[in-house]
N, C-alpha and C positions, 0 to 999 in steps of 0.2 A: 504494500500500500504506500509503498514510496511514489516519488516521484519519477519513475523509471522511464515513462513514455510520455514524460513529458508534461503533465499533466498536475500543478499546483496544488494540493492539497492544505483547506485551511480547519480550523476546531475552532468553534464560537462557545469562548468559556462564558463568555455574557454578556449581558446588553451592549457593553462596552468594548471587550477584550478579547481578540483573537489570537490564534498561535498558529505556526507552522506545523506542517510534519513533524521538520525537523526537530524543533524547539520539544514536540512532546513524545518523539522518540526517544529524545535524550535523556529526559524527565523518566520515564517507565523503565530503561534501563543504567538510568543513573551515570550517562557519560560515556557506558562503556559499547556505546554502537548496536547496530542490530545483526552483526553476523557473530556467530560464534567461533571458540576454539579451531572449529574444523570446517571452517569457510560457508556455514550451513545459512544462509537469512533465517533469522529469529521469528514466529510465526505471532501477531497479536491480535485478540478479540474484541471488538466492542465489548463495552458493556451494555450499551443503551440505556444510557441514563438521560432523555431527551425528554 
């Protein structure tokens, strides 16, 4: 759910404040990127909290 093709992805934390992908990829894995040890892309869920 990257931005792999291209395609901006934003999260409306509220009336106010948006975030990147990026910004909240970083955030769920705490800095340390979405691929793993063994080059794997890390898989994440919604939660739907909308």
């Amino acid at each position: 759910m990257t931005e792999k093709k291209g395609i901006p992805i934003k999260h409306i934390i509220s009336g106010l404040k948006i975030k990147s992908q990026q910004d909240v990829m970083n955030e769920l894995t705490k800095g340390k990127g979405t691929v793993d040890l063994f080059g794997q892309e890390l898989d994440f869920t919604s939660r739907k909290s909308y």
